[in-house]
C-alpha angles and dihedrals in degrees: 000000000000114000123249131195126222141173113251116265124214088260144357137213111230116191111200104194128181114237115233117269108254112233115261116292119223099047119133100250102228111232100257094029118209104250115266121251094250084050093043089051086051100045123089131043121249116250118270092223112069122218132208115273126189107283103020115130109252115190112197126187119183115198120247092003109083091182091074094043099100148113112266121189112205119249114229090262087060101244134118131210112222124181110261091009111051134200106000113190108233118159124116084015122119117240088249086051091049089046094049080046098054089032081055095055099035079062103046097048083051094241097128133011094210114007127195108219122182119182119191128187111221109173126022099216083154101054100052120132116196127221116197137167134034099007128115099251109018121202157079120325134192121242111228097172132324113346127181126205092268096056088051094047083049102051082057095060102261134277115312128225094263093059120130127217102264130071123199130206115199116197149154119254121208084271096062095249125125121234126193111226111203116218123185108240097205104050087046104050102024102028094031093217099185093210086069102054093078117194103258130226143224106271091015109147109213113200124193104187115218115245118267106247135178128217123238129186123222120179142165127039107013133111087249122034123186144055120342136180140235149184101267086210094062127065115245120210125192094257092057088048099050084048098058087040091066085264135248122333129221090267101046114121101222097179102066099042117158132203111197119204130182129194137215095265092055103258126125139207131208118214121196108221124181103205092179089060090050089049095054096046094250097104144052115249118233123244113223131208136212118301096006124147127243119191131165124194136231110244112225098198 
């Protein structure tokens, strides 16, 4: 993924997520193999009709019987109480399966000979994903069909420019565990490898990891001075960091830069760097670490 500078913000959420374990190795492969447990997680379209989950918004109108014309919001065990009627189960039903229900028992309990029953689902609580992480507007987003893991990055706004490489997919197997599934950022959003935009699911937890970034100082004579931040899995050199830091002023002494490093016990340690001499090719330019100091000093001549 291409690296990106950026000044320093006040905080940063880090996301520290586990990989999946790999399967054993040394086993003898069959000849046609099972599916694996992350394949068997990616495999399979949703259905394209949904069905009513606990907490979705139902609004049910009844013809003729405006006591049963109201907005009903699922309980966890996915029924419903309804007066006359009483608790209705609901959930993983259809809306034309909950209005040939209600109809059902509107019938049995000799309300109405033919009732006219509409269910509506209003709100898809249910069928949330949440997107969460580096991304431009995280939160939780309804699904309205089938949705893959792009449309839902992109509900989100998109990745932002602190994303790492990896995205993570948390969901629920049959067994009720949760199981991260790794996708590779890059070869989703910029090569757009199909095989990594899986189909998403309702309560699926998509986690894009911020980057993991180190902080240099640079200081002096420089049109930004401050804190800036870098990608801790690429080496940073004096010259890069002057640069993002809107690089040297008129007045900037280039000669007689210092970069200014302390270690764990306490001590320091103070590094001449000619910065005129690396600009020009006739020097070697200096690789930083995390925390040091770069100051460059005004020349007075």
């Amino acid at each position: 993924m291409t690296a990106l500078l950026r000044r320093a913000p006040g905080s940063a959420l880090v996301l520290a997520l586990a990989a999946i374990v790999a399967p054993a190795l040394g086993q003898q492969a069959p000849e046609h193999p099972a599916p694996t447990a992350q394949q068997s997680l990616l495999a399979g379209p949703l259905s394209a009709e949904m069905v009513i989950g606990a907490q979705d918004l139902l609004e049910i109108r009844v013809f003729g019987m405006p006591e049963l014309t109201m907005e009903k919001r699922v309980d966890p065990d996915g029924t419903i109480s309804l007066p006359l009627i009483g608790t209705v189960g609901v959930g993983g039903l259809t809306s034309k399966q909950a209005e040939d229900l209600i109809a059902t028992l509107l019938r049995a309990k000799e309300l109405v000979i033919d009732p006219q029953v509409t269910v509506v689902i209003k709100e898809y609580v249910s069928r949330r994903v949440s997107v969460i992480g580096a991304v431009s507007k995280p939160g939780m987003y309804e699904m309205l069909g089938q949705r893959t893991l792009l449309d839902m990055i992109g509900e989100a706004g998109g990745l932002n420019d602190r994303a790492g490489n990896r995205i993570f997919v948390v969901r629920r197997n049959s067994a009720g565990e949760d199981v991260r599934i790794e996708i590779d950022a890059e070869a989703l959003v910029y090569s757009g490898d199909p095989r990594e935009n899986m189909v998403l699911r309702p309560g699926d937890i998509v986690m894009v990891p911020y980057r993991r970034m180190i902080r240099i100082y640079v200081n002096g004579a420089v049109a930004q001075p401050g804190a800036i931040d870098f990608p801790a899995d690429e080496e940073i050199t004096v010259l890069q960091a002057v640069t993002a830091a809107g690089g040297s002023t008129d007045r900037a002494n280039e000669r007689d830069v210092q970069v200014i490093r302390r270690y764990p016990d306490g001590t320091r340690r103070v590094f001449e760097v000619n910065l005129k001499r690396i600009k020009r090719g006739r020097a070697d330019d200096m690789v930083l670490e995390p925390n040091d100091i770069v100051v460059v000093p005004e020349s007075f001549f």
